[in-house]
C-alpha positions, 0 to 999 in steps of 0.5 A: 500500500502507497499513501500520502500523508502517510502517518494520519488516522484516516489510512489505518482502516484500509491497511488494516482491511489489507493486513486482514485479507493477507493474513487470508491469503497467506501473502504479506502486506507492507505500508509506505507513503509519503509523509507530506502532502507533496505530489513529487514525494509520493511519485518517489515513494512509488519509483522506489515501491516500483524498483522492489518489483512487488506482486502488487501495490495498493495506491491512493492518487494525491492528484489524478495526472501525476501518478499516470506515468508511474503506475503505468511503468508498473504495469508495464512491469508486470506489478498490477496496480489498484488505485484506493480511496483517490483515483488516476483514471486516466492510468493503466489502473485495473481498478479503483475502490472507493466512495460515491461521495454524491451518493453520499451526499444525498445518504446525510440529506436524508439523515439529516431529514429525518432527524429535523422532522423533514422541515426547516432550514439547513445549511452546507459547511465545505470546502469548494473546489475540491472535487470529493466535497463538491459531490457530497454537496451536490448530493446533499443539496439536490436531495433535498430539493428532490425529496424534501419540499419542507426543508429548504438550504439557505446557506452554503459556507467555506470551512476551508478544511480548518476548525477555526474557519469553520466554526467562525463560517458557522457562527455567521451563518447561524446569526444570519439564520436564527431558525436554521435546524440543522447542518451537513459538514463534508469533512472531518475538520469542517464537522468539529468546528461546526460542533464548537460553534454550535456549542458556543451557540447553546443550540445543541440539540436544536441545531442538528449536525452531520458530520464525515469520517471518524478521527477522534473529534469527531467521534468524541463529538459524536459520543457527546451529542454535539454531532448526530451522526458521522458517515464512515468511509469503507476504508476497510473495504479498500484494503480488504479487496484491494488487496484481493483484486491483487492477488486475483490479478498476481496469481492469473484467477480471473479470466472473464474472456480468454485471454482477456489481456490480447482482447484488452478487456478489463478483467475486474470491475473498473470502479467499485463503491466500498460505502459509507456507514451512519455513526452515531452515539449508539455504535461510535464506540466501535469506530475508535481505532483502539476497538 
C-alpha cells in the first residue's frame, strides 16, 4: 500500500482491511507513503515501491495526472496496480475502490431529514473546489430539493478544511439564520468546528449536525451529542479487496474472456463503491481505532 500523508488516522482502516485479507491469503502486506502532502514525494515513494518489483501495490492518487506515468511503468512491469480511496483514471489502473461521495451526499440529506422532522432550514459547511466535497454537496443539496419540499438550504459556507474557519463560517451563518435546524459538514475538520460553534451557540440539540469520517473529534463529538451522526468511509473495504483484486490479478484467477489481456478487456470491475456507514452515539464506540 502507497499513501500520502502517510502517518494520519484516516489510512489505518484500509491497511488494516489489507493486513486482514493477507493474513487470508497467506501473502504479506507492507505500508509506505509519503509523509507530506507533496505530489513529487509520493511519485518517489512509488519509483522506489516500483524498483522492489512487488506482486502488487495498493495506491491512493494525491492528484489524478501525476501518478499516470508511474503506475503505468508498473504495469508495464508486470506489478498490477489498484488505485484506493483517490483515483488516476486516466492510468493503466485495473481498478479503483472507493466512495460515491454524491451518493453520499444525498445518504446525510436524508439523515439529516429525518432527524429535523423533514422541515426547516439547513445549511452546507465545505470546502469548494475540491472535487470529493463538491459531490457530497451536490448530493446533499439536490436531495433535498428532490425529496424534501419542507426543508429548504439557505446557506452554503467555506470551512476551508480548518476548525477555526469553520466554526467562525458557522457562527455567521447561524446569526444570519436564527431558525436554521440543522447542518451537513463534508469533512472531518469542517464537522468539529461546526460542533464548537454550535456549542458556543447553546443550540445543541436544536441545531442538528452531520458530520464525515471518524478521527477522534469527531467521534468524541459524536459520543457527546454535539454531532448526530458521522458517515464512515469503507476504508476497510479498500484494503480488504484491494488487496484481493491483487492477488486475483498476481496469481492469473480471473479470466472473464480468454485471454482477456490480447482482447484488452478489463478483467475486474473498473470502479467499485466500498460505502459509507451512519455513526452515531449508539455504535461510535466501535469506530475508535483502539476497538
Amino acid at each position: 500500500m502507497v499513501t500520502f500523508l502517510s502517518g494520519i488516522e484516516y489510512w489505518k482502516g484500509a491497511f488494516r482491511g489489507m493486513e486482514e485479507a493477507a493474513e487470508n491469503l497467506g501473502v504479506q502486506a507492507e505500508y509506505k507513503g509519503a509523509d507530506q502532502y507533496d505530489i513529487n514525494q509520493q511519485i518517489t515513494v512509488l519509483e522506489q515501491v516500483i524498483a522492489q518489483k512487488p506482486d502488487g501495490i495498493l495506491v491512493t492518487a494525491i492528484n489524478p495526472d501525476a501518478l499516470v506515468a508511474p503506475i503505468n511503468k508498473a504495469i508495464e512491469a508486470g506489478i498490477p496496480v489498484v488505485t484506493f480511496d483517490a483515483d488516476a483514471p486516466k492510468s493503466k489502473r485495473y481498478a479503483f475502490l472507493g466512495t460515491s461521495n454524491y451518493d453520499a451526499g444525498v445518504i446525510a440529506a436524508r439523515e439529516l431529514a429525518r432527524l429535523t422532522g423533514e422541515k426547516g432550514e439547513v445549511g452546507v459547511v465545505t470546502v469548494p473546489g475540491q472535487l470529493n466535497h463538491e459531490e457530497r454537496k451536490a448530493g446533499f443539496v439536490e436531495t433535498i430539493q428532490k425529496e424534501f419540499p419542507d426543508m429548504k438550504v439557505v446557506s452554503i459556507q467555506d470551512g476551508k478544511s480548518d476548525q477555526v474557519q469553520a466554526a467562525q463560517a458557522t457562527s455567521a451563518m447561524i446569526q444570519k439564520n436564527p431558525d436554521l435546524v440543522g447542518i451537513f459538514a463534508t469533512e472531518a475538520s469542517t464537522g468539529v468546528g461546526v460542533g464548537t460553534a454550535v456549542k458556543e451557540a447553546g443550540k445543541v440539540g436544536k441545531i442538528h449536525i452531520i458530520s464525515f469520517d471518524t478521527d477522534k473529534g469527531t467521534l468524541d463529538m459524536v459520543k457527546s451529542g454535539i454531532i448526530d451522526a458521522t458517515l464512515a468511509q469503507g476504508t476497510w473495504n479498500m484494503g480488504y479487496w484491494g488487496m484481493h483484486f491483487l492477488y486475483n490479478l498476481r496469481h492469473d484467477l480471473v479470466h472473464p474472456v480468454i485471454d482477456w489481456k490480447t482482447a484488452k478487456v478489463g478483467p475486474l470491475p473498473p470502479y467499485v463503491d466500498t460505502g459509507v456507514s451512519v455513526v452515531t452515539k449508539e455504535n461510535v464506540d466501535f469506530y475508535y481505532p483502539d476497538k
